[in-house]
N, C-alpha and C positions, 0 to 999 in steps of 0.2 A: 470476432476477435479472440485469439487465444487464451488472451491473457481474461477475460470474463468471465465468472464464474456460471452466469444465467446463460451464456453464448456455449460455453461446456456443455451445461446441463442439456438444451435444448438438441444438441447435435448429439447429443447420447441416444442411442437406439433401444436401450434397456429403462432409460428415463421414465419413470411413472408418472405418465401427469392428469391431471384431473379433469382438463380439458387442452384439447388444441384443433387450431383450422392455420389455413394457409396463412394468415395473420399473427395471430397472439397463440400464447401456451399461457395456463394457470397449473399450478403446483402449491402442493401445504408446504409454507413455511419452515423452513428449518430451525427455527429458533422462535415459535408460537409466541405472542403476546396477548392469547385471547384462544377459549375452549376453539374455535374455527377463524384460520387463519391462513387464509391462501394468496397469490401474489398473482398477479395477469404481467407477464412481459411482452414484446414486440418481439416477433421474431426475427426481426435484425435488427442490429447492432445500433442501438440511439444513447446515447449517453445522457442528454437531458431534456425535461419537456421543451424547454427554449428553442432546443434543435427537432423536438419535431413538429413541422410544419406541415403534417398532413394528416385534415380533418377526420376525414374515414380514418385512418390508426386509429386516432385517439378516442374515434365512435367505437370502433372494436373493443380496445382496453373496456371501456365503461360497460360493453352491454357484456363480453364475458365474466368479468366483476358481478353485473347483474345476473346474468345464467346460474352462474356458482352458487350465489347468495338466493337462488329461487329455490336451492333443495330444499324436502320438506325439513322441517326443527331449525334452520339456520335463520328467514329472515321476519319471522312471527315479534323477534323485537326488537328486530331494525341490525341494520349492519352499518358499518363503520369505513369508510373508505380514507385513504391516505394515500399520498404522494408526496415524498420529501422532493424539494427541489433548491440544488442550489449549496454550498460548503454548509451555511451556517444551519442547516436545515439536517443536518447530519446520515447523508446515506451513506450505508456501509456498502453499496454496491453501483459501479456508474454506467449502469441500464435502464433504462427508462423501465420504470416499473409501480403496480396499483397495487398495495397493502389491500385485500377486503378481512375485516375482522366482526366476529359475531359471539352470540353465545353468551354474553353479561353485559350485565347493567355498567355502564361505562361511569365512574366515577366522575 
């Protein structure tokens, strides 16, 4: 989709990402909530968990989420996984996408 900013992102060839396969890309957040904060997308176009209906995706999302979160200093005190879903849940972006966040003690 044009109009997506992760669909942008992903289709950019200069795009630095921190991991990607035929499946998902992860990328550090743009707007950090947390010393280590990266995002795992699908690399096409899903608007919300609702619409995806297909397990291996969603096996993907999680274990890149976990890869990321294996580097050494990142998951020694746990990482933080998020997925808004849904208006009231408030994503500012409608791509199916996994928050992993690490690095402090979560309040």
């Amino acid at each position: 989709m044009a109009c997506c900013i992760f669909c942008r992102l992903i289709a950019d060839p200069e795009f630095k990402a921190l991991y990607r396969d035929d499946d998902v890309v992860a990328f550090a957040d743009l707007n950090p909530q947390a010393p280590v904060h990266f995002l795992v997308v699908p690399r096409n176009h899903v608007e919300t968990i609702a619409e995806l209906d297909d397990e291996y995706l969603l096996g993907r999302i999680l274990a890149a989420a976990h890869t990321g979160a294996r580097d050494p200093g990142i998951s020694e005190g746990g990482e933080r996984l998020v997925c808004n879903q849904g208006p009231h849940a408030g994503p500012t972006s409608h791509h199916v996408h996994l928050h992993a966040r690490a690095g402090r003690q979560r309040a």
